[in-house]
C-alpha positions in Angstrom: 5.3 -13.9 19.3 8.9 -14.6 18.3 10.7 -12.0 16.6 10.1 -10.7 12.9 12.8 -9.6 10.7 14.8 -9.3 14.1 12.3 -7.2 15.5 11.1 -7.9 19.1 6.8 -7.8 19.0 4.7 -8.6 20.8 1.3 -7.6 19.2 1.3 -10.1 15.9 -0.9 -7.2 13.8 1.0 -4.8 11.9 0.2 -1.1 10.0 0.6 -1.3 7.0 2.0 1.7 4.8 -0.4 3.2 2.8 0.7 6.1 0.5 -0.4 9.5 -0.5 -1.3 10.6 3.0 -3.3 8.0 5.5 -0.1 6.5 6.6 1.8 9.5 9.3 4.3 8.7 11.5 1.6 9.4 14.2 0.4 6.2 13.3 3.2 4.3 12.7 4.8 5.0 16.4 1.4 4.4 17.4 1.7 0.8 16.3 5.2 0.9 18.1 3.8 2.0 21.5 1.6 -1.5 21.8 4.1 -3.8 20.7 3.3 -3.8 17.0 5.2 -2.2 14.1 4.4 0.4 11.3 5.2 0.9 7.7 6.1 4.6 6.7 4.6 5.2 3.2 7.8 6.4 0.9 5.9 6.6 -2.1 4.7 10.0 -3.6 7.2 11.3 -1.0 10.6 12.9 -2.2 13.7 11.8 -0.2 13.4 14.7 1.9 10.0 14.3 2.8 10.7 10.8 3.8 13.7 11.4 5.6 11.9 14.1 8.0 9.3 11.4 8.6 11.4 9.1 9.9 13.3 11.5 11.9 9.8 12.1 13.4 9.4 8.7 14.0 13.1 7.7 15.1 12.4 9.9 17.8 9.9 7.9 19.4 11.1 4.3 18.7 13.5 2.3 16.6 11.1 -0.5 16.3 9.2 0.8 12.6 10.0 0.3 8.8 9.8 1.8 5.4 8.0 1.0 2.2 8.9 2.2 -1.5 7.8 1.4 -4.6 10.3 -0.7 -6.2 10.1 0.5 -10.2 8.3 -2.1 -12.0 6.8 0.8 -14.8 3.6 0.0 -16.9 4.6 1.5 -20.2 1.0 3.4 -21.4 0.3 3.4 -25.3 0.4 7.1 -26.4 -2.6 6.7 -28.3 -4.5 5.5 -25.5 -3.4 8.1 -23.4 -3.9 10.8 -25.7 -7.7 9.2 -25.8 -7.7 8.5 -22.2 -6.9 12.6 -21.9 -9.4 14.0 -24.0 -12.1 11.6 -21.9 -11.0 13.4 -18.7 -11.0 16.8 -20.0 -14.9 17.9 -18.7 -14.2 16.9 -15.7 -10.6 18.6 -15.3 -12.5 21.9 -16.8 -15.2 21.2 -13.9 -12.5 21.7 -10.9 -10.2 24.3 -12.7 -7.6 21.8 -13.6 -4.8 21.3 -16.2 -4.0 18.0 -16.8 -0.3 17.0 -18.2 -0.4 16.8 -22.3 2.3 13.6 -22.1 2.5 11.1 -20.3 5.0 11.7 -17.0 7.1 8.5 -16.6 9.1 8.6 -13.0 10.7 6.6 -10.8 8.8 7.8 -7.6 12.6 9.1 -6.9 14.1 5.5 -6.2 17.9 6.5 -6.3 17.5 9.0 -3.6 15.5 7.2 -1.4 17.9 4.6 -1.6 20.5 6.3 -0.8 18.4 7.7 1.8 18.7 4.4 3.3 21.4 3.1 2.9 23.2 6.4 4.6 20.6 6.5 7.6 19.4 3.1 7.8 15.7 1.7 9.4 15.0 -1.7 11.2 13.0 -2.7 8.0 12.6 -2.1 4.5 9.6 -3.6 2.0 9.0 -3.1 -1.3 5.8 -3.0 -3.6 5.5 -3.3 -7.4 9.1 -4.6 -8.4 11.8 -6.5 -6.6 14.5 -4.5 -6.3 18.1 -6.7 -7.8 20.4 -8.9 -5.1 22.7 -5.9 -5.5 20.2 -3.4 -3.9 18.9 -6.0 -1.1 22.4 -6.4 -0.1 23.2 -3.4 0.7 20.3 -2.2 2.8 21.1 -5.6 4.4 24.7 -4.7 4.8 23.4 -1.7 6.2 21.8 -2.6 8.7 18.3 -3.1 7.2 16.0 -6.1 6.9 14.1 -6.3 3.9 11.1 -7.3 2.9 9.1 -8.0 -0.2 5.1 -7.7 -0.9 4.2 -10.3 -3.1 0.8 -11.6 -4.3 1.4 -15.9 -5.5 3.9 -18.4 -4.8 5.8 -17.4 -8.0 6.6 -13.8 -6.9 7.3 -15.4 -4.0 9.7 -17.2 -5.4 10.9 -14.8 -7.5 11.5 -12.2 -3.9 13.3 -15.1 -2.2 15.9 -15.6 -5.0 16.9 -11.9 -4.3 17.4 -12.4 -1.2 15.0 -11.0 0.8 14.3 -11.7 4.7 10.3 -11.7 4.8 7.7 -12.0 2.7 4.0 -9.9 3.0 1.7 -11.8 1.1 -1.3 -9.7 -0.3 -4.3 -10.9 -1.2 -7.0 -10.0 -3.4 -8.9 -8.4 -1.1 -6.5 -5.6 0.2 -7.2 -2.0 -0.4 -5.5 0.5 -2.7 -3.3 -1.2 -5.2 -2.5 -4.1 -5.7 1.2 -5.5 -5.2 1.3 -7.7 -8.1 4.3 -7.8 -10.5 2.0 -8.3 -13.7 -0.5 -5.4 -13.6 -1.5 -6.4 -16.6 -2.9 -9.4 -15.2 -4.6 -8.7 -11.7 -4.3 -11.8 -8.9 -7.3 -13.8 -9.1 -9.8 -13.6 -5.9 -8.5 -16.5 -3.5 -9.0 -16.9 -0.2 -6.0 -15.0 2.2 -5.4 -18.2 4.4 -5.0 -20.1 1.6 -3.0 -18.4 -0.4 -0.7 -17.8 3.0 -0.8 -21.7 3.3 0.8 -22.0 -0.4 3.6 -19.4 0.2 4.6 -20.5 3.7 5.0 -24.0 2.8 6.9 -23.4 -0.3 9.4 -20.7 1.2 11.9 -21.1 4.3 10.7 -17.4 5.0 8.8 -15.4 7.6 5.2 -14.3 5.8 3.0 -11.8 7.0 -0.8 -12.0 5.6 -2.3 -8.6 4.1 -5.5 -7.8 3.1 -8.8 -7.7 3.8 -8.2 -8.6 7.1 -11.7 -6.9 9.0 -11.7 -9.0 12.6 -9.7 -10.7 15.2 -11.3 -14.1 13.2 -9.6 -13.3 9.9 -6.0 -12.4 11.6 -6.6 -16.0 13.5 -7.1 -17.8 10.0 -4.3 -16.0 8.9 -1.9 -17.0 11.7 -2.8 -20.5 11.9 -2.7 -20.6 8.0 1.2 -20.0 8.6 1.7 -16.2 9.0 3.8 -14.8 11.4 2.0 -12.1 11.6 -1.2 -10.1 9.8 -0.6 -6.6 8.3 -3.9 -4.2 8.0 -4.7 -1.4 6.4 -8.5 -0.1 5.7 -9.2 -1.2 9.5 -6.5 1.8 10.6 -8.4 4.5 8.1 -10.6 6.1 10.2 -8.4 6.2 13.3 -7.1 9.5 14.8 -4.0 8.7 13.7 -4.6 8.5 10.3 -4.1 11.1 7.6 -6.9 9.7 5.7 -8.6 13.1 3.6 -12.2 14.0 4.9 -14.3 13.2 2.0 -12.2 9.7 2.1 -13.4 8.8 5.8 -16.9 10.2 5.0 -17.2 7.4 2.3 -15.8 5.0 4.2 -18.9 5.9 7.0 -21.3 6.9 4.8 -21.5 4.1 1.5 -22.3 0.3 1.4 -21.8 -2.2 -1.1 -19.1 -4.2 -2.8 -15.7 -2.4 -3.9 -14.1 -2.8 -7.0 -10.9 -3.5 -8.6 -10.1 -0.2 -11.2 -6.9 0.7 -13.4 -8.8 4.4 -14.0 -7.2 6.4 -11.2 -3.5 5.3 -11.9 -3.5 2.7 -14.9 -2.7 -0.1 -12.4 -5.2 -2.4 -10.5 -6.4 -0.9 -7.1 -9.6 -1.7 -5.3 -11.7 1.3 -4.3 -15.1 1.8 -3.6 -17.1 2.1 -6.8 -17.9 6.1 -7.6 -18.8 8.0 -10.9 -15.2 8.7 -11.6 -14.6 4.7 -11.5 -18.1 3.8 -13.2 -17.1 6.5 -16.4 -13.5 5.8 -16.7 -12.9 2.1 -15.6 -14.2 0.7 -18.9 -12.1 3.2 -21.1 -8.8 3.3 -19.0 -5.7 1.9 -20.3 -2.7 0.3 -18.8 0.2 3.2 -17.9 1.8 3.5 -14.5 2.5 5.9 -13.6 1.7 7.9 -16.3 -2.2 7.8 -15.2 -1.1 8.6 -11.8 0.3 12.0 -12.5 -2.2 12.4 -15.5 -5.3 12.2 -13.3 -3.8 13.8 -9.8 -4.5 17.3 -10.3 -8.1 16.2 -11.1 -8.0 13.9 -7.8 -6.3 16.6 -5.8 -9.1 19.3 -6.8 -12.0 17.3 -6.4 -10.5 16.0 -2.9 -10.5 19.7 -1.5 -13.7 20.2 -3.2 -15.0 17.6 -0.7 -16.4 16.0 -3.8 -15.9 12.3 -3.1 -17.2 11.6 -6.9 -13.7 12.0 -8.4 -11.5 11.2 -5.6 -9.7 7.6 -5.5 -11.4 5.8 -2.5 -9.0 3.3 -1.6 -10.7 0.2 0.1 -10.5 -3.1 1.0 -13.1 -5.5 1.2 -14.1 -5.5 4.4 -14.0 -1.7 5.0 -18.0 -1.5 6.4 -15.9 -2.9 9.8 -13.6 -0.1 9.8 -14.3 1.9 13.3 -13.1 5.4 14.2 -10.3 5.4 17.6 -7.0 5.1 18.6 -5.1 3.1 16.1 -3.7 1.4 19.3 -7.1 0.3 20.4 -8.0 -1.5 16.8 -4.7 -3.3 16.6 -5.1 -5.0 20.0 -8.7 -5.1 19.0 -7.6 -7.2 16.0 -5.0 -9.3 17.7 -6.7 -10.6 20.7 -10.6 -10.1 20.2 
């Protein structure tokens, strides 16, 4: 394939970052070692957690990149969170846990990992929730850095392109964890990936990788001929030995069936998951408010995780997750890129 973002590959299937732990830089330079390239997971990282992982990393290959979350806050009702708390409460008092009594508003530390950066600069750098201004794009760019922007219509699209950017990752509906829309408020209506690929590539004079739901060596080659440079997956790299994924995650992975569903009731922004009693009690009564639902239900999450009680645990999942197959991550993406 030719190159992306300046970046020689030869493997058109990418890893694609996926915070709060399945995403290591064991996987990442595993992508790397077969001609792909891999997505550190800045978010719920500090600056210094981030900059050991790419040290890690950087000492296997240069060919890798870095996602944050570009702040693009939800702001939560107090009421409704005040509400939202009080719901949560039995089940906090289950694990042993606190929860916070006010909402926590944060930037995911966005200064510092920019200035993370833009000191010690990577190949690539993508963003998710917000588009960061010109300003900030041009200086990773002066830099060094290429940068890229996850978008999910042709009017982010457009919107990412004005700034500046070098690639787009077009998300689709279908993708695991949360969803990269700028309107949160308003999740991305279910649309077919190669379609939606089609629309973006032919209205931007930009490089666009395709992300999400993407479950077989079929669905890259829709993608690809669709107009996509190259396909980004996710869920398929969960269970892979690389992978930091949690055990109670991986066990539901293996062990449910069924359709997955779109929830705000983890983190008060749209993410698909598989369907659990956490998501069936506290979807319909969840408010808006990232990422003031994030830190309010974590301790909860955290517990429960440990507790191997996969109940209350966000079970991030794309669509086509009953493909996902245990291995080296090295095996699945050449698995996914030439059948």
């Amino acid at each position: 394939m030719p190159t992306l973002a300046g970046l020689p590959l030869t493997l058109p299937v990418l890893a694609a970052p996926m915070a709060g732990g399945p995403t290591t830089p064991a996987l990442v330079t595993a992508a790397a070692e077969v001609g792909s390239l891999g997505f550190l997971a800045g978010g719920y990282r500090t600056p210094e957690q981030l900059a050991r992982q790419i040290g890690e990393v950087r000492a296997v290959t240069e060919t890798f990149g870095v996602n944050l979350f570009a702040p693009n806050p939800v702001p939560v009702d107090p009421d409704a969170y005040a509400r939202y708390a009080i719901e949560l409460r039995p089940a906090a008092g289950r694990f042993g846990v606190t929860l916070p009594n006010r909402p926590v508003q944060d930037d995911d530390g966005w200064s510092g990992k920019l200035d993370l950066l833009l000191a010690d600069p990577v190949p690539l750098v993508s963003f998710t929730f917000g588009v960061p201004t010109a300003d900030v794009i041009r200086a990773l760019r002066s830099a060094g850095s290429a940068v890229a922007q996850t978008v999910t219509n042709a009017e982010e699209a457009g919107v990412a392109a004005g700034a500046g950017v070098d690639l787009l990752i077009v998300q689709g509906s279908a993708a695991g964890g949360h969803s990269a829309t700028l309107t949160p408020h308003r999740p991305p209506e279910p649309r077919p990936l190669p379609d939606l690929v089609r629309e973006v590539a032919g209205s931007h004079r930009l490089p666009v990788v395709a992300a999400g739901g993407l479950d077989s060596s079929a669905a890259v080659a829709q993608s690809l001929r669709a107009g996509a440079a190259a396909a980004m997956v996710g869920t398929a790299l969960l269970l892979t030995e690389e992978a930091g994924t949690s055990a109670v995650h991986r066990g539901a992975i293996v062990e449910r069936s069924g359709p997955t569903v779109v929830t705000r009731a983890f983190t008060g922004r749209p993410a698909r998951a598989l369907p659990n009693e956490f998501t069936h009690r506290f979807d319909p009564v969840a408010p808006l408010g990232y990422p003031a639902l994030h830190h309010l239900t974590s301790p909860l999450r955290r517990a429960a995780a440990a507790a191997g009680d996969a109940e209350w645990v966000h079970l991030w999942a794309g669509t086509g997750y009953p493909a996902s197959t245990s291995g080296s991550a090295k095996a699945i993406l050449q698995r996914l890129a030439n059948g």
